[in-house]
C-alpha positions, 0 to 999 in steps of 0.5 A: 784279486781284483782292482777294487781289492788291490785298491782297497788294500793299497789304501788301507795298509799306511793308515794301519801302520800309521795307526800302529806307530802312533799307538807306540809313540803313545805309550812310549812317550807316556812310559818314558815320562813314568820312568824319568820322574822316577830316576829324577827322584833318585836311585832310592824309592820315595817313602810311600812307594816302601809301605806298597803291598806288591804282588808275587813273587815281586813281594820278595824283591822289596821297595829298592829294586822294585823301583829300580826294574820299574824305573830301568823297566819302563824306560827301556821298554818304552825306547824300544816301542819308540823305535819298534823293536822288539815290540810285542816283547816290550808291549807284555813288558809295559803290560806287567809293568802295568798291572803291578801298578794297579795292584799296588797303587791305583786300585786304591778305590776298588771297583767303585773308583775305576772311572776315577784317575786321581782323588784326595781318597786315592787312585783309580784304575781308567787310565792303567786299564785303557794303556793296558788294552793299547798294549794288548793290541801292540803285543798281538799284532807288533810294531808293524812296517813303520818299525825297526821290527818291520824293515828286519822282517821280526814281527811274524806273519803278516806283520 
């Protein structure tokens, strides 16, 4: 290796992991403020999240404890994107998480309402997909050294 190659790198690694802890406080805070509005409402879930379509084999569980593992789900998950554990684990855990949401509420307006956050005529899917594609990044490539994953050596190669 060369100076300019050890220099290049020295310099890149902080901005890495800087990038990759703000991109799971991102998604945390986002997740945990999810999952407080929905334990705020109480244990039972509010009559419209009852009448939802959910995907297999969710479809089985019905609305109490779809809501409760979407609640308990993005709360836990998203503490452990806060604190760096476990984070490809928690990362594919916000990723299903997501794509149920999808599923049941925001493809409300098809592909024509996917530019689209909220409306009178339902829910698009930008915003779920963009969070869906940071979580991606997370579960390929972990917490990175600014994490408990990092300081115990957890998140494979190369880290």
């Amino acid at each position: 290796m060369n100076f300019k190659h050890i220099w290049r790198e020295s310099r890149h690694k902080p901005m890495q992991n800087m990038s990759i802890l703000l991109l799971r406080l991102w998604l945390a805070q986002e997740f945990l403020y999810a999952a407080f509005q929905k334990l705020m409402s109480g244990m039972h879930p509010p009559s419209w999240f009852a009448t939802l379509d959910f995907p297999w084999p969710l479809i089985w569980l019905g609305p109490q404890l779809n809501w409760l593992a979407a609640s308990y789900g993005e709360l836990l998950f998203g503490l452990a994107l806060v604190a760096g554990i476990f984070t490809r684990m928690a990362a594919l855990g916000l990723l299903f998480i997501t794509y149920v949401a999808v599923y049941t509420v925001h493809f409300d307006l098809g592909w024509a309402g996917w530019r689209l956050i909220e409306t009178d005529a339902g829910n698009g899917f930008k915003v779920p997909l963009m969070m869906g594609l940071m979580l991606f990044i997370l579960a390929a490539n972990g917490a990175g050294e600014w994490s408990l994953d990092g300081m115990f050596k957890r998140d494979g190669p190369g880290h």
